[in-house]
N, C-alpha and C positions, 0 to 999 in steps of 0.2 A: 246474488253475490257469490262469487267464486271462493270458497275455502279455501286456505295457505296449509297446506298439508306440511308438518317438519314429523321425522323420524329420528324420536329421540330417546329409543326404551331405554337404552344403561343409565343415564340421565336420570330416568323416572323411577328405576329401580333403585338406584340410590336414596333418590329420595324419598321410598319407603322403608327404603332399611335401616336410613336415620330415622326415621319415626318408629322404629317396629313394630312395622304393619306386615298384617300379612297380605296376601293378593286379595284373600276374599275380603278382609275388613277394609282395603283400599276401593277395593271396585266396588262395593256397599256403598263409599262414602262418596265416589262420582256416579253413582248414580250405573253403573253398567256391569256387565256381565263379568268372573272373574279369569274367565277363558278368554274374552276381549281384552282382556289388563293382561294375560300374557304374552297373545299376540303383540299386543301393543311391546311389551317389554322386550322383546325379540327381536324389533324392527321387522315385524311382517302386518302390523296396521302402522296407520301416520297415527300422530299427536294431532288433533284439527283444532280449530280455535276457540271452538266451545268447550274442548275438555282442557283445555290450558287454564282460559276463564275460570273451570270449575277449581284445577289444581290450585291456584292463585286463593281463590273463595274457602275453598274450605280446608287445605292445610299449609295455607302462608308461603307457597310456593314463591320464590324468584322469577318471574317469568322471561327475563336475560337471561340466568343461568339454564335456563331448560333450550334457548335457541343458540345460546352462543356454542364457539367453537373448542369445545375441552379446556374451558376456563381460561385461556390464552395456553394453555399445554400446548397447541397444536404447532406454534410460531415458535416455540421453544423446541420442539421435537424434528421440527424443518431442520434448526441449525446443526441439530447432532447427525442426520443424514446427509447433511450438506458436507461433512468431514471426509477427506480424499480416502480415507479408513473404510465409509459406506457407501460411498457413492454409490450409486446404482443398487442399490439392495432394494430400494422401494420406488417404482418407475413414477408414482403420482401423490398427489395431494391427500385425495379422498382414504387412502390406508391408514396414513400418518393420523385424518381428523378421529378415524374409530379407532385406531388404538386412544388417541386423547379423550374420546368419549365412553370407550367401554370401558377400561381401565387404566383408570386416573391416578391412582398409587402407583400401576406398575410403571406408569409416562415419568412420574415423579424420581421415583428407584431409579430408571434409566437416565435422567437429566443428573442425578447426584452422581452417579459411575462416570457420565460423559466427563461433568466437570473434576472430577478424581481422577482422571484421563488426561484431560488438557492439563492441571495442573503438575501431575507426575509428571507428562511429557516437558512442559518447563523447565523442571527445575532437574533432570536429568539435559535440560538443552545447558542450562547455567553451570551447570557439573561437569559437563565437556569442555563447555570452554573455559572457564576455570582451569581445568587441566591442563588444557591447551596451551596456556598460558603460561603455566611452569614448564614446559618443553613435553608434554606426556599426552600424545595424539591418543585419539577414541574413535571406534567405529558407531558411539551411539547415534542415531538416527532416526523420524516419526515419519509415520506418511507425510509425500512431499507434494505439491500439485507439481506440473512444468515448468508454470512462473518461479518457482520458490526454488527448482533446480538451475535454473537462467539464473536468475539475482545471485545465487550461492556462488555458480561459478563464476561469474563475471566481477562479484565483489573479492573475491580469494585469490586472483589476477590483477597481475597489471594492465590498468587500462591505457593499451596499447596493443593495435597491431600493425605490425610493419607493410605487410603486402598492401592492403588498403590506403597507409600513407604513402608511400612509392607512387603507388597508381593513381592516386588524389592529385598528387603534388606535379606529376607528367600531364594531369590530363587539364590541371587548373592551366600551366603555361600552356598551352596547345593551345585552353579558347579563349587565354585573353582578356580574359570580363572585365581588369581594372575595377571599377567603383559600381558596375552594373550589372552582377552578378545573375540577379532574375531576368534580367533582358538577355544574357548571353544564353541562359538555360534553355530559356522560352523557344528565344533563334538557333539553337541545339538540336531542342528535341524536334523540331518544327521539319527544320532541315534532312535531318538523318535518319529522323522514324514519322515524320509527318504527323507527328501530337501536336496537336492543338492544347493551350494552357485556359482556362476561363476558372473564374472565382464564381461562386454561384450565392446568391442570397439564402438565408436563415432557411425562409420556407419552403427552397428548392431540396436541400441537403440539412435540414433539421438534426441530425443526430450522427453526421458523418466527418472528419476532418479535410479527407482525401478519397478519390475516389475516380479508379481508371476504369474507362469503358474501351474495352478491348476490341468491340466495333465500330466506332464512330471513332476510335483514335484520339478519345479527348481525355485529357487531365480534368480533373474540376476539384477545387481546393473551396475550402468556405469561409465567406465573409466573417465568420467569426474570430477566426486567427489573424493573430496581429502582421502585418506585415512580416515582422523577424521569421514568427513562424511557418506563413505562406511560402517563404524559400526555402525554409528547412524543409516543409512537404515537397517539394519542387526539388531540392539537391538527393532528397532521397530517392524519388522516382529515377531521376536521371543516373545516380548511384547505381542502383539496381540495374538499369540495363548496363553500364559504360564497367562496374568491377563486379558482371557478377563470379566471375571465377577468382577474384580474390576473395569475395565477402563468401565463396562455396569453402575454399580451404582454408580462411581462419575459423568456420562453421566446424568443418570436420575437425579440427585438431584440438574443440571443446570438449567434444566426445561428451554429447547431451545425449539421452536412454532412449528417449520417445521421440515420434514425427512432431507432435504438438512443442515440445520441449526444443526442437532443431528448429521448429517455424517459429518460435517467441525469439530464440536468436537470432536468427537470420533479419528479421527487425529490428532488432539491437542493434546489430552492427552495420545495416542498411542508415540507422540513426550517425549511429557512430560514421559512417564512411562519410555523410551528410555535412555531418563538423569540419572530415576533412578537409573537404570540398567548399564549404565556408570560408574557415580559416586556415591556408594549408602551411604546412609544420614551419617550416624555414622560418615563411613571413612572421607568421604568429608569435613562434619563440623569441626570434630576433623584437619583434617589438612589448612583448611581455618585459623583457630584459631593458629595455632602454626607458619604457614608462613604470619600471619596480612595480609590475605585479596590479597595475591600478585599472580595476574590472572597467570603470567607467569608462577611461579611456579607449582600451582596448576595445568595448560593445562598439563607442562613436566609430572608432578608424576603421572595422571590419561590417560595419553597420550588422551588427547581431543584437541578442537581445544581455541582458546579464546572465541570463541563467546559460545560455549559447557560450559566453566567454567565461564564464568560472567553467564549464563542464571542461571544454576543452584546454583548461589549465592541468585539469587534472591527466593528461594523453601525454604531457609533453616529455617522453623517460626514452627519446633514442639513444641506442648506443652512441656516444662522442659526443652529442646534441641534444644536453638534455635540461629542463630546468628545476625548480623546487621541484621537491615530490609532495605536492599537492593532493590531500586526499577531499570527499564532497558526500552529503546526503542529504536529500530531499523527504519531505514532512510533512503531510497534511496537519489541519490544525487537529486532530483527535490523536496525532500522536501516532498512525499510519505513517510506519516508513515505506517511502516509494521505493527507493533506490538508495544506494553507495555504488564508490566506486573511488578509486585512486591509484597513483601512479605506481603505487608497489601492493597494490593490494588495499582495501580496506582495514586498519588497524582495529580489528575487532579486539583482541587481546590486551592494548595498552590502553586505546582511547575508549571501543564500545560504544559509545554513542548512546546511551539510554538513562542519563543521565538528566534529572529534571532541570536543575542548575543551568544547561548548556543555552547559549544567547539563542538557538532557533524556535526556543519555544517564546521567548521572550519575544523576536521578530515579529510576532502575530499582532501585540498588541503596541508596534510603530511601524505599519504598511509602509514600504517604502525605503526605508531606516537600514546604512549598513553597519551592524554592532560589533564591536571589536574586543575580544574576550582574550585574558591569559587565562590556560586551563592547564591545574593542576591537579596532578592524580594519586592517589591515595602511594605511590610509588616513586612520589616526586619528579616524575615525569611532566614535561612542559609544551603546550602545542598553544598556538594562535592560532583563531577561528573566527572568521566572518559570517555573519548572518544576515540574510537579508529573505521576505516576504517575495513572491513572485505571483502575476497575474494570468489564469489560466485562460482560456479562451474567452469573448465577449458576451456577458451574459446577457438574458431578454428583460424587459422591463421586471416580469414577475420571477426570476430566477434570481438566488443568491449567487454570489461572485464566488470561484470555483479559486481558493487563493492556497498555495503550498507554500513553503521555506525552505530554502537551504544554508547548509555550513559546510564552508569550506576552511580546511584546516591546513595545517603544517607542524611539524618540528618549530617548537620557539627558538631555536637554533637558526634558524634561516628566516624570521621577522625580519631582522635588520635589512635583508636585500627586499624589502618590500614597502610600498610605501604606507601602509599599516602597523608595520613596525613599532611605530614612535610610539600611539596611541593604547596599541596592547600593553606597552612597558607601563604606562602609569599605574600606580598602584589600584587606583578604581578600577580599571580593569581584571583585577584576580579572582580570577572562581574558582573557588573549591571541589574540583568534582568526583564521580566514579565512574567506570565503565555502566554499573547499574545498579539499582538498589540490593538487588541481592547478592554481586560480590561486592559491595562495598562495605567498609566497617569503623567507616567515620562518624564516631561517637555525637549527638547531640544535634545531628541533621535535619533542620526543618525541613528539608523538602522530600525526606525519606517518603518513597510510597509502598515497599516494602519491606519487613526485616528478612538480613545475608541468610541465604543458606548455608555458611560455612559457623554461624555462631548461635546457642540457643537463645529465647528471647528470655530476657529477664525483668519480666513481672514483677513489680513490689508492692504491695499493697499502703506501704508509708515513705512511696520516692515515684512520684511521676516524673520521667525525663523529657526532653520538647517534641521527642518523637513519637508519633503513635505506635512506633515499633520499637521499643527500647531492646537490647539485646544484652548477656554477657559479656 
């Protein structure tokens, strides 16, 4: 039988120095040489399985802890290298496991810094905006990845750009598609670049949404996406080729730093050009305006999906032509924001969005359900916001259903032109909210999850308040 050789001296040294033992009183007690027991402790012999047996027998060894991987230290010391801070400092796994094995206090020290790190970087994030918020801009700023300079800029903007709608809107009357949208695309690309369209089954395209073969000339979209979204992969292809010189110089006038940071754009707004091209401005507005704002309708008449016709509610701010200023963001159920975006910018300052209170988290548990919220802000500030649940691609029998949320808001000032309106105003509808738990400083808040940075907490040892975080 083949021996399982593990090399695991820091391990074993440990666990003679809890005992204190010396080498020669340890290697006495296995039975072997005490020059063998320092090799061993060096990792220049293996651990075999007869002296594990023996570590076990004669001083009560753990024998998981002698093979495991730095006590889980090592899956904790991944995340602090995974930070846009280290990236690349440690090219592999195997470093990350010896430092978790040789020195388990220093992995410890370094996980308590990291998290002293993220948390200052936080609350210097809530410190800026905070400021921001009284009119007093900050240059403070953390490592950012590409994605996280994308989302920045495009949430700080109006989601709108003119070139792209122009060019949407000329190239929509050109083909004509009426109520057939994917068939005019298909006979588009077919025609003028000779792509072929075909949808491919699960196990052809397992792990791909879209996917163009620049040889054989074919599209291949996957069985998994719902019809709505088969044409949004289909309008963005065709996007790409038909404005790429608009989607080039609404790119350049973002002034993103890096190639990576330009190519997460340029997919943005190939998305974005995609909506246009679904529902292109005029139509859209004009029937936004005549159905008050009513998502379902609008999905039926343009056949998109909801989350298709709330996005592109939020686009509609042309000069002369323009509608509610509709702001949106998207949710996983852990509380991962995907996206924001709105017609003047994301109202990071008044609304925030990080509020437990607000109906999208609530949307999780009525799939399906659109909620209709008055949300008022510690500043008596007023917005109505819709929430609804959305389905992400078709999952396999053994996969969980992949399910986000979004809220879409407005000015309660502009409810009445919606047909949402009525239902915000009932008084069951008022939430109390904040931008987020830590500028907010609404006294007696069940749903605080944590105390303002702007007030200290105050602990009493003869007055519990309903919050876990009571504060001054």
């Amino acid at each position: 039988m083949v021996e399982r050789k593990i090399f695991a001296g820091p391990r074993v040294r440990r666990v003679r120095l809890g005992l204190s033992l010396t080498q020669t009183a340890m290697a006495e007690g296995l039975g072997i040489s005490p020059s063998y027991l320092n090799l061993i402790e060096r990792n220049q012999r293996p651990l075999t399985v007869q002296l594990l047996l023996k570590l076990a027998s004669v001083y009560k060894v753990d024998l998981d802890a002698l093979q495991g991987e730095g006590g889980g230290l090592a899956s904790q010391l991944r995340e602090v290298f995974a930070d846009p801070l280290l990236a690349g400092e440690i090219p592999g796994d195997q470093e990350i496991i010896e430092v978790a094995e040789a020195a388990p206090n220093a992995a410890l020290g370094l996980m308590k810094l990291y998290r002293a790190y993220r948390e200052q970087a936080g609350r210097l994030s809530d410190l800026a905006e905070m400021l921001a918020r009284e009119g007093r801009e900050t240059s403070l700023a953390g490592a950012r990845l590409p994605i996280d300079e994308v989302r920045e800029t495009l949430e700080r903007r109006p989601n709108f750009f003119a070139r792209i709608e122009d060019a949407a809107e000329a190239f929509s009357a050109k083909l004509g598609a009426g109520d057939e949208l994917p068939v005019a695309l298909k006979a588009w690309a077919k025609s003028e670049h000779g792509i072929v369209v075909r949808t491919l089954p699960v196990h052809a395209m397992p792990n791909l949404r879209r996917r163009y073969d620049r040889h054989s000339m074919r599209l291949f979209l996957s069985e998994r996406l719902s019809p709505f979204d088969r044409t949004r992969e289909l309008a963005m292809e065709v996007s790409l080729l038909v404005f790429s010189e608009e989607i080039a110089a609404e790119l350049a006038e973002l002034n993103l730093s890096s190639n990576e940071a330009k190519r997460i754009g340029r997919f943005e707004l190939a998305r974005y050009a995609a909506h246009a091209l679904m529902m292109p401005y005029g139509a859209f507005l004009t029937a936004a305006q005549r159905a008050r704002y009513d998502i379902d309708v609008l999905r039926s008449r343009f056949d998109v999906s909801f989350e298709q016709a709330a996005t592109r509610l939020t686009s509609l701010v042309r000069p002369g032509a323009s509608a509610i200023p509709f702001f949106l963001m998207e949710m996983d159920h852990a509380g991962n924001i995907i996206r924001r975006a709105g017609t003047q910018g994301f109202p990071h300052a008044r609304f925030g969005g990080g509020c437990p209170k607000l109906g999208i988290h609530t949307a999780f548990a009525q799939p399906g359900q659109v909620l209709t919220d008055r949300i008022e802000m510690p500043d008596g500030s007023l917005f109505m916001t819709l929430s609804r649940t959305l389905e992400g691609p078709q999952a396999g029998f053994a996969e969980r259903v992949r399910r986000t949320a979004i809220l879409l808001g407005c000015d309660f000032s502009a409810a009445g032109e919606t047909l949402y309106g009525e239902a915000a105003s009932h008084p069951a509808a008022m939430v109390f909210a904040g931008t987020s738990c830590r500028l907010c400083e609404r006294q007696g808040c069940l749903s605080r999850a944590e105390p303002p940075v702007t007030r200290p907490l105050g602990l009493d040892e003869m007055a519990t308040g309903l919050s876990a975080f009571d504060f001054q």
